[in-house]
OpenMM code with the backbone's topology and positions (N, CA, C; nanometers):
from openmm import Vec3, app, unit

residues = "UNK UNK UNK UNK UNK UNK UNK UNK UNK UNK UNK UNK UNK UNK UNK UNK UNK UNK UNK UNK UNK UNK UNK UNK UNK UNK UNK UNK UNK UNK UNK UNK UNK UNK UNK UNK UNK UNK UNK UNK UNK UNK UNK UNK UNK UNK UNK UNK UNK UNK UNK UNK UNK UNK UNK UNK UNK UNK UNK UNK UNK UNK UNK UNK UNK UNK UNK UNK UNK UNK UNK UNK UNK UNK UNK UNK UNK UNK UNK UNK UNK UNK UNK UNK UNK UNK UNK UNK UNK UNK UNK UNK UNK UNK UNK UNK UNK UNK UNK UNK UNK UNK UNK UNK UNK UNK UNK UNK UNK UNK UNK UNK UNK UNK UNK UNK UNK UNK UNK UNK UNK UNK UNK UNK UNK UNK UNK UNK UNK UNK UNK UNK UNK UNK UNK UNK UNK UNK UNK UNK".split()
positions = [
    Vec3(2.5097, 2.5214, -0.8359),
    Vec3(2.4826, 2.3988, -0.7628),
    Vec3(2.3355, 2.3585, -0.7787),
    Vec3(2.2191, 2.4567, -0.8074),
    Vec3(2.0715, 2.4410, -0.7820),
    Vec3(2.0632, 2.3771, -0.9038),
    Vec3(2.1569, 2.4590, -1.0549),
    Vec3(2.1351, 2.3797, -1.1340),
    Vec3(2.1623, 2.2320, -1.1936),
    Vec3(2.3118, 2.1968, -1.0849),
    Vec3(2.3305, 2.0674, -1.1124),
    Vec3(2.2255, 1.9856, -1.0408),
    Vec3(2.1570, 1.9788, -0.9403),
    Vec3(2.0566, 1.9013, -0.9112),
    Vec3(1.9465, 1.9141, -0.9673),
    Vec3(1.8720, 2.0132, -1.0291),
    Vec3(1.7724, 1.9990, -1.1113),
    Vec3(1.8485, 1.8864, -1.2241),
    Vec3(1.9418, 1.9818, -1.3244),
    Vec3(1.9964, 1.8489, -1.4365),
    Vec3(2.0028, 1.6860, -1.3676),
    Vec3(2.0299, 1.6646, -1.2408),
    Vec3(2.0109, 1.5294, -1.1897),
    Vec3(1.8824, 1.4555, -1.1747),
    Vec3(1.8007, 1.5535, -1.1038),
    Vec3(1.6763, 1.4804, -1.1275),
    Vec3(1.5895, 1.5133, -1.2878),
    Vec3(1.6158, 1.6166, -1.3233),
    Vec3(1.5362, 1.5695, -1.4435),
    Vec3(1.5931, 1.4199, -1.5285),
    Vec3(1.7066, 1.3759, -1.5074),
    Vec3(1.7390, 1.2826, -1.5449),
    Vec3(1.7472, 1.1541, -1.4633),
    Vec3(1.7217, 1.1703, -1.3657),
    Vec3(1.6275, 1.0264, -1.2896),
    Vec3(1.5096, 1.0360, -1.3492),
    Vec3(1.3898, 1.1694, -1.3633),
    Vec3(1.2754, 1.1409, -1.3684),
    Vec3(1.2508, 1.0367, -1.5402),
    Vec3(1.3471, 1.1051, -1.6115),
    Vec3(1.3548, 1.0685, -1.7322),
    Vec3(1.4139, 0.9176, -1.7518),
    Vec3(1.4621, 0.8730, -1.6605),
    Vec3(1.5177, 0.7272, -1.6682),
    Vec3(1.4123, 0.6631, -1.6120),
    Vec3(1.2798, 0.6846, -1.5640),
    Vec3(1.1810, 0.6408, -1.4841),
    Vec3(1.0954, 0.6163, -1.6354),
    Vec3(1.0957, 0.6732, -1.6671),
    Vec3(0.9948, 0.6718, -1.7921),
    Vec3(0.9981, 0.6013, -1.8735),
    Vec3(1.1656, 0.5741, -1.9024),
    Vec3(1.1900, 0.4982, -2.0171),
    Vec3(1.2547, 0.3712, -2.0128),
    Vec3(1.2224, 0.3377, -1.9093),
    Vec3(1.2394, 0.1692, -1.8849),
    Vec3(1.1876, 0.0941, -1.9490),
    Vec3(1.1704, -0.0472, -1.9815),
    Vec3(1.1265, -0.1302, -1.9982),
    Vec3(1.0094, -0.1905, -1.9836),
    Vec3(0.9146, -0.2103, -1.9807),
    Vec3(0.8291, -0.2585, -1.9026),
    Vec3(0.8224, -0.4524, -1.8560),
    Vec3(0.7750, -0.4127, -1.7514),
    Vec3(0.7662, -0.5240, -1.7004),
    Vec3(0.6409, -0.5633, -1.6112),
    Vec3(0.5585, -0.6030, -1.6228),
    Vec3(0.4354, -0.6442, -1.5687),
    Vec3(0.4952, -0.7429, -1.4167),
    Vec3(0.4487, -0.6576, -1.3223),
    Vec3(0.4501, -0.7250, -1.1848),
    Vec3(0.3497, -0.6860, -1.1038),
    Vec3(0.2189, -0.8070, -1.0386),
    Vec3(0.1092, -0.7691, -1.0403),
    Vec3(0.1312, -0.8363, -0.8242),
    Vec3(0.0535, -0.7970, -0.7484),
    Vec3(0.1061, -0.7984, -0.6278),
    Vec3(-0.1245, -0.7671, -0.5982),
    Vec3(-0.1374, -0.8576, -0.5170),
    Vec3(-0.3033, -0.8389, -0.4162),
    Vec3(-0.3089, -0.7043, -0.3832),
    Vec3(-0.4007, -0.6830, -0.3641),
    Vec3(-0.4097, -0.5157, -0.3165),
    Vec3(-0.4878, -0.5794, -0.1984),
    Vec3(-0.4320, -0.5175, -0.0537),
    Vec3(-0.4990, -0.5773, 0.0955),
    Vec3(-0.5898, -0.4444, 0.0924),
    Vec3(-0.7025, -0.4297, 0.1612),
    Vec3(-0.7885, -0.3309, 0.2275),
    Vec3(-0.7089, -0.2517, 0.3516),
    Vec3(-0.7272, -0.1865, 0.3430),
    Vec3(-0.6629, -0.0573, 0.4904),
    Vec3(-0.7877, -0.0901, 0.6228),
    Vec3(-0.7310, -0.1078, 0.7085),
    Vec3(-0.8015, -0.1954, 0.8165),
    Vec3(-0.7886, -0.0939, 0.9529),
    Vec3(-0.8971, -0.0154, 1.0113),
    Vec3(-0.8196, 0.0938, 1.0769),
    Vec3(-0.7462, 0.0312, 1.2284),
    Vec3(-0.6942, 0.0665, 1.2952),
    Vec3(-0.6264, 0.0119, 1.4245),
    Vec3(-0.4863, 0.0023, 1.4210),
    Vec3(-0.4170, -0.0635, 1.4875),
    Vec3(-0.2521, -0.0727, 1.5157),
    Vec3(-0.2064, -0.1497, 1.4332),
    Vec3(-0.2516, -0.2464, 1.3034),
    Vec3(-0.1442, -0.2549, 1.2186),
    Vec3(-0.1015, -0.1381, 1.1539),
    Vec3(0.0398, -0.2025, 1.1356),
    Vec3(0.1020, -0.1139, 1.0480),
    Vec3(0.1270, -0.1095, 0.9353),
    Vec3(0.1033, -0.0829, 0.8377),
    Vec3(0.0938, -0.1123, 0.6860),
    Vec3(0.2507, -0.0263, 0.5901),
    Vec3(0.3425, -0.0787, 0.5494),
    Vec3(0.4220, -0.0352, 0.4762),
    Vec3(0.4065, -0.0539, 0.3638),
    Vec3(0.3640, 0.0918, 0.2438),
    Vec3(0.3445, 0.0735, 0.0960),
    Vec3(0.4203, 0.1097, -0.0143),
    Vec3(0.4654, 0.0510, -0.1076),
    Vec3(0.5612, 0.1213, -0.1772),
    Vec3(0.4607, 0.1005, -0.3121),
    Vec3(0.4224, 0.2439, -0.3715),
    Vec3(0.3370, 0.2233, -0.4847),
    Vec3(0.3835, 0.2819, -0.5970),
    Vec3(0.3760, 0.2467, -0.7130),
    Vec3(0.4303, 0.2753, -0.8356),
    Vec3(0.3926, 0.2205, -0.9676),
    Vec3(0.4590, 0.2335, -1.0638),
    Vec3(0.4089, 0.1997, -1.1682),
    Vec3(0.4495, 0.0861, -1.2439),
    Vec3(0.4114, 0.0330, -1.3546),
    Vec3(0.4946, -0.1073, -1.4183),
    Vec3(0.6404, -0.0631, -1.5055),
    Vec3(0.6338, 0.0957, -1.5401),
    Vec3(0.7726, 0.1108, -1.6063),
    Vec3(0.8282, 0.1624, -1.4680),
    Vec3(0.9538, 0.0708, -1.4654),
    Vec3(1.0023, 0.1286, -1.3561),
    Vec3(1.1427, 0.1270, -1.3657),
    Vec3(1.2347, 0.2630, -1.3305),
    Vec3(1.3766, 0.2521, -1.3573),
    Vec3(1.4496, 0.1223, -1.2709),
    Vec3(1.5896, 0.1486, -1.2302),
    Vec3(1.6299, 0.0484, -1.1747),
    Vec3(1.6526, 0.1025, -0.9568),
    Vec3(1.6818, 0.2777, -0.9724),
    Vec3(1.6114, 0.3292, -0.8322),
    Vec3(1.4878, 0.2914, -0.7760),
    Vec3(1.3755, 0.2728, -0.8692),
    Vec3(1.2864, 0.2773, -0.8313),
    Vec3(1.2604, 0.1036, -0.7827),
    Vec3(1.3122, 0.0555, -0.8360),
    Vec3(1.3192, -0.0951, -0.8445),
    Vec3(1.3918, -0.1427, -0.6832),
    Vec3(1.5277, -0.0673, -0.6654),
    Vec3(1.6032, -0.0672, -0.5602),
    Vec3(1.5407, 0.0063, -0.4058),
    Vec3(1.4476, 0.0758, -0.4391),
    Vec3(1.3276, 0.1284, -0.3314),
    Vec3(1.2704, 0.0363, -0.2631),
    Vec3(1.1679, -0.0129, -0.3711),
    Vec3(1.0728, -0.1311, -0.3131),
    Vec3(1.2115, -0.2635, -0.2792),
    Vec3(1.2939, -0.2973, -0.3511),
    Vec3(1.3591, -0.4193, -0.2947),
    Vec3(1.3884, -0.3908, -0.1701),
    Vec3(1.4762, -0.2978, -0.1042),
    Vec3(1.5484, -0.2261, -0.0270),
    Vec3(1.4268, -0.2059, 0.1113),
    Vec3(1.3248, -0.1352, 0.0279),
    Vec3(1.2030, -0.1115, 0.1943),
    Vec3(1.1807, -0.2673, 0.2156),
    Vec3(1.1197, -0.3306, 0.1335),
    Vec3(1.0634, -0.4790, 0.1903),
    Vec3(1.1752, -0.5381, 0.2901),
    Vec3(1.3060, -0.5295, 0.2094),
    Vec3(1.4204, -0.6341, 0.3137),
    Vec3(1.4221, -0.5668, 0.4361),
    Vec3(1.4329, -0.4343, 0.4433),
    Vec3(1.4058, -0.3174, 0.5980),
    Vec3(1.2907, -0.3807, 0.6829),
    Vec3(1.1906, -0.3987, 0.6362),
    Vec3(1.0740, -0.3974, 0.6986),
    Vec3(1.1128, -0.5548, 0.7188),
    Vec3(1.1019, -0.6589, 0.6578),
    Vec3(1.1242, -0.7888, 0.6661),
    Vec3(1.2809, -0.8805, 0.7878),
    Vec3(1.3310, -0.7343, 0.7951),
    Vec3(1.4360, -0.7454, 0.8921),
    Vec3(1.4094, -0.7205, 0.9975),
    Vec3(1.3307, -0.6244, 0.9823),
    Vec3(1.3477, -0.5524, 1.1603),
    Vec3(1.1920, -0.6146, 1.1843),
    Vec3(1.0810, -0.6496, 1.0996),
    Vec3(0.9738, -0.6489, 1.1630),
    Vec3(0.9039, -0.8129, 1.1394),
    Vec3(1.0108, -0.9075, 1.1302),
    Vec3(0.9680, -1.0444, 1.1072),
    Vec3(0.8652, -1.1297, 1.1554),
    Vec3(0.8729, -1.1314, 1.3097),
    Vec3(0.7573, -1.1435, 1.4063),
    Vec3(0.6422, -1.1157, 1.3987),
    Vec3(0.6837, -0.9605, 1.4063),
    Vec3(0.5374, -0.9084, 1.3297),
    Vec3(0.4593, -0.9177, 1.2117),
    Vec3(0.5754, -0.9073, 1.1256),
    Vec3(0.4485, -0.9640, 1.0195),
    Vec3(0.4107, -1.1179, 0.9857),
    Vec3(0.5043, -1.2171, 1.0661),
    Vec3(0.4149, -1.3091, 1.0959),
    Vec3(0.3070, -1.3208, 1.1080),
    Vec3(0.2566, -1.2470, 1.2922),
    Vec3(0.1837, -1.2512, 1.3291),
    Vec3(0.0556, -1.1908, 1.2766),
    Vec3(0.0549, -1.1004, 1.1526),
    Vec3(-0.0359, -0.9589, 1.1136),
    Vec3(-0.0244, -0.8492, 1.1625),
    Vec3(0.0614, -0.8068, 1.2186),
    Vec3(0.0336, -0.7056, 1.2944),
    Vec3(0.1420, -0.6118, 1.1992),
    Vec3(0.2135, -0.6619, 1.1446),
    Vec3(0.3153, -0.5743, 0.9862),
    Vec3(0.2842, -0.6279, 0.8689),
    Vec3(0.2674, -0.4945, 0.8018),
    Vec3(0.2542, -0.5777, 0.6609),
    Vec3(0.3563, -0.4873, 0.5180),
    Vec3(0.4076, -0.5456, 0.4436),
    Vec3(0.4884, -0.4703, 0.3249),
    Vec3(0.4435, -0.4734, 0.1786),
    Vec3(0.3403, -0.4056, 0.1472),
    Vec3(0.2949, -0.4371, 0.0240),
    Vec3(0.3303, -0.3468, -0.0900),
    Vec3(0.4254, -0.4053, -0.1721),
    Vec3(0.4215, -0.3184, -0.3237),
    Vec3(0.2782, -0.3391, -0.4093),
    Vec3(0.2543, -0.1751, -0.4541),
    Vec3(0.0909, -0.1595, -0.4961),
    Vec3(0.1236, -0.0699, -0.6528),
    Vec3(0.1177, -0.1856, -0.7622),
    Vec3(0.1616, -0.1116, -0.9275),
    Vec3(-0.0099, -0.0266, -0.9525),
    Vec3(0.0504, 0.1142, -0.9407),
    Vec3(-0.0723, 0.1831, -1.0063),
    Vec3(-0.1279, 0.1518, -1.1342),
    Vec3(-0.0721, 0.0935, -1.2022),
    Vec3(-0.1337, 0.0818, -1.3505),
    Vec3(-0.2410, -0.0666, -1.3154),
    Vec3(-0.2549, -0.1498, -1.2529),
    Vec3(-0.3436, -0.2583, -1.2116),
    Vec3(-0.4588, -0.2004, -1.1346),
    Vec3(-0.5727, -0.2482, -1.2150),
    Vec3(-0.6677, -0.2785, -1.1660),
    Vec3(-0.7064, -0.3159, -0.9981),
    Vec3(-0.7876, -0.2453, -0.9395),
    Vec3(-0.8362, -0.2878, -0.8307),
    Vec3(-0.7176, -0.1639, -0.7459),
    Vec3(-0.6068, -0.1258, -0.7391),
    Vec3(-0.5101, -0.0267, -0.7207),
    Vec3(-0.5533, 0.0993, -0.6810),
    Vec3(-0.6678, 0.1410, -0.7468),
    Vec3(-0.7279, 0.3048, -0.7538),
    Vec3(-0.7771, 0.3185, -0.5679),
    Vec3(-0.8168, 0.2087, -0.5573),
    Vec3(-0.9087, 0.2109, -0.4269),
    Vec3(-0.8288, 0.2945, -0.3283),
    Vec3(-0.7254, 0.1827, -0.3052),
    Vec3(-0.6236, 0.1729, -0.1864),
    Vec3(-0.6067, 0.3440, -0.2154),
    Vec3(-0.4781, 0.3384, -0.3397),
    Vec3(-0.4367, 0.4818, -0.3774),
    Vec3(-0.5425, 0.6131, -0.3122),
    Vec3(-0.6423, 0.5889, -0.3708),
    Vec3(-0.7599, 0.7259, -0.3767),
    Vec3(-0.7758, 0.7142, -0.2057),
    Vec3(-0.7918, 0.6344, -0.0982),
    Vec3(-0.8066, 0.6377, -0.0130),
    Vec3(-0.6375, 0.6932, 0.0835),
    Vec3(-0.5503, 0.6572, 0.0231),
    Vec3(-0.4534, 0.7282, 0.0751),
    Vec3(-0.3968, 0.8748, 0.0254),
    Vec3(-0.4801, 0.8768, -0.0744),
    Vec3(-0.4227, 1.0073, -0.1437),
    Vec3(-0.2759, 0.9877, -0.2441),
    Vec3(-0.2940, 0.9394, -0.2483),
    Vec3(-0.1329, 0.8444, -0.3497),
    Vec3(-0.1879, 0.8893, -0.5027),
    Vec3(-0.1051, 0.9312, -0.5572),
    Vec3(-0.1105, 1.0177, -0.7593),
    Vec3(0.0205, 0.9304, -0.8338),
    Vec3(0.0992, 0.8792, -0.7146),
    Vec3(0.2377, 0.8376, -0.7959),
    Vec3(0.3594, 0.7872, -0.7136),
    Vec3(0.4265, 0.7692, -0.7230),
    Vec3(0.5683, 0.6698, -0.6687),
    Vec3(0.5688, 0.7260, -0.5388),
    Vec3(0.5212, 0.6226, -0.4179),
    Vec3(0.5218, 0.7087, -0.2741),
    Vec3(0.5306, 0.5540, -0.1800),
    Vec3(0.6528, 0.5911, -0.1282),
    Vec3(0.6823, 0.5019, -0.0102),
    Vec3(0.6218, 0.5450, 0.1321),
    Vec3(0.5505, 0.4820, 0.1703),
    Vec3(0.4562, 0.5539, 0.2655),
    Vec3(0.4026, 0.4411, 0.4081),
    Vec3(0.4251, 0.4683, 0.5235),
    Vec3(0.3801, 0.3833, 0.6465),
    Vec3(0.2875, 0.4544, 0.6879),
    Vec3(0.1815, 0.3672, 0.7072),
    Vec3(0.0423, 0.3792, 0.7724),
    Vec3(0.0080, 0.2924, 0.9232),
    Vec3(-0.0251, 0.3683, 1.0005),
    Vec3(-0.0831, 0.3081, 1.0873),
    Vec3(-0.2091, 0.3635, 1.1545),
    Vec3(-0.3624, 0.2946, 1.1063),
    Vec3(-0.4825, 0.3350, 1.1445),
    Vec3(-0.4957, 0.4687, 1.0606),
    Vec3(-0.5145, 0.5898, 1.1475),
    Vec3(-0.5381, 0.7275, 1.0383),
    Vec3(-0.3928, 0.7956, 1.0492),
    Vec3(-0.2703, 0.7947, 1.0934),
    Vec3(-0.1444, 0.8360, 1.0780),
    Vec3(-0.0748, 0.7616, 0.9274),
    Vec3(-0.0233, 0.8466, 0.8764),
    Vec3(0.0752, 0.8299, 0.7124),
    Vec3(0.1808, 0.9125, 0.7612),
    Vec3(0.2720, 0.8671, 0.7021),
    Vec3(0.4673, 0.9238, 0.7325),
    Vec3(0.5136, 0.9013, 0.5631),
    Vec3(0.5123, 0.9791, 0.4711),
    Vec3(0.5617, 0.9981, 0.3515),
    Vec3(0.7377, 0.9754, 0.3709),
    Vec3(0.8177, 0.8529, 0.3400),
    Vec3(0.9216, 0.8765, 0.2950),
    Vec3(0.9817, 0.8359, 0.2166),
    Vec3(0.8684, 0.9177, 0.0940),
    Vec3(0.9640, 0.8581, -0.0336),
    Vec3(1.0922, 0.9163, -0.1089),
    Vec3(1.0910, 1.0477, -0.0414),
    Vec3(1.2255, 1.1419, -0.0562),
    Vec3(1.3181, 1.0503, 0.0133),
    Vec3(1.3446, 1.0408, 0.1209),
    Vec3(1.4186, 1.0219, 0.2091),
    Vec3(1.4555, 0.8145, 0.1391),
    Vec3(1.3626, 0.7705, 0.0935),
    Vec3(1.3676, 0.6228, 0.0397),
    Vec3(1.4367, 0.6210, -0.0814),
    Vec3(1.4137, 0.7202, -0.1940),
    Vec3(1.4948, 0.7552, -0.2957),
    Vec3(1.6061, 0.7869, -0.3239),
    Vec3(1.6775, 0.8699, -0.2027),
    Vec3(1.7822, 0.8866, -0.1477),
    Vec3(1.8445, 0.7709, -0.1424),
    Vec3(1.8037, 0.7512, -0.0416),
    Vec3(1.8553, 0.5898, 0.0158),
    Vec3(1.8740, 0.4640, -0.0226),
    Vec3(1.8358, 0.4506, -0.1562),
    Vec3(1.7179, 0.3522, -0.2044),
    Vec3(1.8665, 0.2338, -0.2460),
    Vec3(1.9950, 0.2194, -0.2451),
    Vec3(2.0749, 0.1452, -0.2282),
    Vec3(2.1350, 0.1470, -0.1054),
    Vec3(2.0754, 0.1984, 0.0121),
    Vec3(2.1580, 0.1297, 0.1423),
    Vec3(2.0992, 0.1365, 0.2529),
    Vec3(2.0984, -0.0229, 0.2218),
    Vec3(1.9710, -0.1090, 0.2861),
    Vec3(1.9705, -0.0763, 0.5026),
    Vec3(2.1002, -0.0374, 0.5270),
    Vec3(2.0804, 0.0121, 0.6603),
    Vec3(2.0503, 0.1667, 0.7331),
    Vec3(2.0818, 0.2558, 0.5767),
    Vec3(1.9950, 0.3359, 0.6079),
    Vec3(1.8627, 0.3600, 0.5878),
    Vec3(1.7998, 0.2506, 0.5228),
    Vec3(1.6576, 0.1882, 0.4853),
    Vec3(1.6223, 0.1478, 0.6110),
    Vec3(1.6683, 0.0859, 0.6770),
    Vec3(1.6155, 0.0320, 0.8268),
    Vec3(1.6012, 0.1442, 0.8755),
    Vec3(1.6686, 0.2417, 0.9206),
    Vec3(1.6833, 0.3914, 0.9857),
    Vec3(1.5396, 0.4212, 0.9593),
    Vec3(1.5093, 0.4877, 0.8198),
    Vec3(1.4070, 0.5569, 0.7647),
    Vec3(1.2897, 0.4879, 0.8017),
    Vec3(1.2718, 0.3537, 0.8049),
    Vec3(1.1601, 0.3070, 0.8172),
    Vec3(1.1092, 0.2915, 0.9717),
    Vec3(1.2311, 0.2221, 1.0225),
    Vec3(1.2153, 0.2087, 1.1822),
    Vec3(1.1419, 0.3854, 1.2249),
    Vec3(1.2549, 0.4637, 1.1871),
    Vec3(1.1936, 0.5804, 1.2437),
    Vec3(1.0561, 0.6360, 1.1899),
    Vec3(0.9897, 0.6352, 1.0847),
    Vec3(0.8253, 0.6295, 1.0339),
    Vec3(0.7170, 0.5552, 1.0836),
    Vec3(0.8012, 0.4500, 1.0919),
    Vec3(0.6821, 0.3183, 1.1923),
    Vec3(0.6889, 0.3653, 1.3743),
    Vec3(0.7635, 0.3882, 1.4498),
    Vec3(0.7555, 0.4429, 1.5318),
    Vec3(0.6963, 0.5484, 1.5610),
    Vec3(0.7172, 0.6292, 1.4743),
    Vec3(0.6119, 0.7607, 1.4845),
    Vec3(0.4891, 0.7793, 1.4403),
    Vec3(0.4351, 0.6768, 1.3170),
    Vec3(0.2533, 0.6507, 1.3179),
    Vec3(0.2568, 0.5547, 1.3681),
    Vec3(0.3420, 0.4852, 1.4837),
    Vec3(0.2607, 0.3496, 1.5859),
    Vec3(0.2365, 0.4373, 1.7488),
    Vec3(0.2785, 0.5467, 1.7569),
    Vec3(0.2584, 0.5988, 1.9012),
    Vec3(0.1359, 0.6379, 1.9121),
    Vec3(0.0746, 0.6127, 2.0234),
    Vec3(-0.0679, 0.5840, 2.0524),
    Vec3(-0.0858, 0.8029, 2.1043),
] * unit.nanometer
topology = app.Topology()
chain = topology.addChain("A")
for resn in residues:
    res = topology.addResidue(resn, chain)
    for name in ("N", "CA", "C"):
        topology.addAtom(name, app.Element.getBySymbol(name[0]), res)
């Protein structure tokens, strides 16, 4: 069984690699310390079609449950392509090396990019994962 999931992910990691490329370039915001909440999905320009279904999948989560808020500023959902310029900052300040779905709020981070990868086609257990990360780096 240990070995059929290694053979699985070595062959996601390997379908990550050999995509296509596609240039998609997105602002890089500054990390602002206090009670926003910042949702990041960072990665690269070759990107499989999981990885693709991650970031679509977190934004509509976050854009569902947190509309108001990010109206107002107080949520924000930013996909951040490591291979662009200006990128290193954010990354090096969060500690980010590679594909990491990650909620920030002030100095609290909640890593769930396991749990997003998993998930990464169903979009209501995407709400789950996120609701429950943002709740837990928004408690004072």
């Amino acid at each position: 069984m240990k070995k059929m999931w290694f053979i699985i992910a070595v062959v996601m990691a390997m379908s990550c690699l050999n995509s296509p490329v596609q240039a998609q370039t997105s602002p890089v915001t500054e990390i602002k310390p206090g009670t926003k909440v910042e949702v990041y999905y960072f990665h690269f320009t070759r990107r499989c079609e999981t990885c693709k279904a991650v970031e679509a999948n977190s934004k509509k989560a976050v854009e569902e449950l947190y509309s108001d808020k990010i109206k107002s500023g107080d949520y924000l959902f930013q996909g951040i392509n490591l291979d662009d310029e200006g990128s290193e900052k954010i990354a090096e300040k969060l500690g980010i090396g590679g594909q990491t779905l990650l909620v920030v709020c002030g100095e609290k981070k909640e890593d769930i990019t396991d749990k997003g990868f998993l998930n990464s086609g169903d979009l209501e257990k995407m709400k789950q994962i996120i609701q429950t990360a943002v709740d837990k780096v928004s408690r004072n």
